[in-house]
MINUGU-368183 format. One line per 5 residues: their letters; for each residue z, x, y of N, C-alpha, C. Coordinates in steps of 0.001 Angstrom, whole numbers, plus 500000, padded with zeros to 6 digits. Layout:
// residues N
A	Z,X,Y,Z,X,Y,Z,X,Y | ... .
***
This chain:
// residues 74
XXXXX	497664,480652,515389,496471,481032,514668,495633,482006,515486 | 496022,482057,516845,494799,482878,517798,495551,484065,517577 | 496333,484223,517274,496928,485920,517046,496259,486601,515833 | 496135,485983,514508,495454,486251,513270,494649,486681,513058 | 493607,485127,514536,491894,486079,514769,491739,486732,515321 .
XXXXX	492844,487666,516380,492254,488912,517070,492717,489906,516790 | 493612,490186,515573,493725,491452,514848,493617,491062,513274 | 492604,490478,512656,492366,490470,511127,492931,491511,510201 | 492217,492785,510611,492578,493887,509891,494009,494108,509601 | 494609,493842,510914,496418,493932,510635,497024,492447,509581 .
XXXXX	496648,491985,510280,497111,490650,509140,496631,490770,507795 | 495396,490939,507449,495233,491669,506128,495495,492539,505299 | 496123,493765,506017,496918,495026,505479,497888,494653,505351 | 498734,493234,505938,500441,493167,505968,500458,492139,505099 | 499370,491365,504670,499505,490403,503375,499181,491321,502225 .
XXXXX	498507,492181,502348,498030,492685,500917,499473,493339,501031 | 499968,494522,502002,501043,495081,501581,502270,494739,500815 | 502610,493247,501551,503273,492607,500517,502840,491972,499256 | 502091,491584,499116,501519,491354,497886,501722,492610,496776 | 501327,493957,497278,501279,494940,496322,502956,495782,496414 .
XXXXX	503852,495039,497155,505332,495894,497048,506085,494186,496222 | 505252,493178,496206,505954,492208,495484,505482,492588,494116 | 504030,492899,493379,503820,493823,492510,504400,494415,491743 | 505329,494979,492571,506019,496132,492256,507380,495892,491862 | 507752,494596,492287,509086,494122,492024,510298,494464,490871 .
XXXXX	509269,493860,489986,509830,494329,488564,510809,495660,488698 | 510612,496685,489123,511113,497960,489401,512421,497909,489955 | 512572,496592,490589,513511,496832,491611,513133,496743,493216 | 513942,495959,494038,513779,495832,495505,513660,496973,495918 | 514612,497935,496100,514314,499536,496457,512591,499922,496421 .
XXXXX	512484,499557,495172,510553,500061,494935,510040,499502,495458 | 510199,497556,495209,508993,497262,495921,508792,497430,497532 | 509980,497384,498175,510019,497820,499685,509442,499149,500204 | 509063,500342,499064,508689,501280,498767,506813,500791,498856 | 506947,500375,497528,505224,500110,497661,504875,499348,498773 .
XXXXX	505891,498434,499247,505006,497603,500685,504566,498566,501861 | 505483,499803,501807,505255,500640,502854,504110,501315,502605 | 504407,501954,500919,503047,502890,501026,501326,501538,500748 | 501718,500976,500732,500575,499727,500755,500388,499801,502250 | 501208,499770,502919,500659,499774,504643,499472,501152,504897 .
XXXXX	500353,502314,504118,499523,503250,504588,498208,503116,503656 | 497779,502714,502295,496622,502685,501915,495914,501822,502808 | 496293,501124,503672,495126,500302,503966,494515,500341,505354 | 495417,501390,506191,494316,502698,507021,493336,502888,506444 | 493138,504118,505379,491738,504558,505324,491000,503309,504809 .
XXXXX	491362,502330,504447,490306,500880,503703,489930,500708,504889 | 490483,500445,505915,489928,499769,507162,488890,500542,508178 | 489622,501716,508090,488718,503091,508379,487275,502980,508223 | 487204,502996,506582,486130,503327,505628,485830,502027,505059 | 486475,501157,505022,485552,499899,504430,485217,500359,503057 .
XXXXX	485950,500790,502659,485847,501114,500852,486931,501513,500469 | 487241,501188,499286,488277,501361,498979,489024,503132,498102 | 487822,503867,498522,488083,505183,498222,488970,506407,498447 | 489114,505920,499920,490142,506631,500747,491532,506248,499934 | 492057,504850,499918,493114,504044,499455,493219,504937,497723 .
XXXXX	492639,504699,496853,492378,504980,495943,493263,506630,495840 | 492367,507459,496545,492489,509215,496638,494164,508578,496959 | 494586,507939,498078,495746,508007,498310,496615,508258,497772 | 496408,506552,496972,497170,506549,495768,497789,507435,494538 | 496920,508283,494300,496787,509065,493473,497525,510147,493791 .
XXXXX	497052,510461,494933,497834,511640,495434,499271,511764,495293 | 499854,510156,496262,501640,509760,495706,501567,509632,494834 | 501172,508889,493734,501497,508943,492283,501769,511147,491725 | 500565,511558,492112,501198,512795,491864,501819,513261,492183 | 502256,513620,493361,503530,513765,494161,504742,513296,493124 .
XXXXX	505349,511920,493062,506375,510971,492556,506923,511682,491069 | 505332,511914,490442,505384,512499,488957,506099,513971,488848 | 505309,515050,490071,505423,516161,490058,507080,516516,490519 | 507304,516001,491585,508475,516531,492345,509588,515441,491684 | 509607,514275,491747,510626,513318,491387,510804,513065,489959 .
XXXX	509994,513682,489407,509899,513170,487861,509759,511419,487751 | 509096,510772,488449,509135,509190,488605,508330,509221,486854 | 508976,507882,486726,507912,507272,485294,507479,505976,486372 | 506179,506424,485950,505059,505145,486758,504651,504225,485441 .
***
């Protein structure tokens, strides 16, 4: 438990990450192992910024990306 309380922020980005690449499941393991990663990186700027704005812009950004270049259906 003393490891948990002296890096919160990491333990919190690596539960939400999985949480939001289990999310994602439905899609397929390939994806959600996909979203757990890019879930790691949204939750830099959250921790950064303490808002969830940075994360957000992120998001968006790969989603456009995925749409533009990969033709992904989101």
């Amino acid at each position: 438990m003393g490891k948990i309380q002296e890096s919160p922020n990491l333990t919190a980005m690596i539960l939400s990450a999985v949480l939001f690449g289990l999310a994602h499941a439905p899609k397929g393991w390939n994806y959600a192992f996909l979203a757990m990663v890019a879930g790691l990186l949204y939750g830099f700027p959250f921790c950064k910024n303490k808002n969830l704005f940075g994360a957000v812009v992120l998001h968006a950004v790969v989603d456009v990306i995925a749409v533009a270049y990969f033709s992904a259906v989101l």
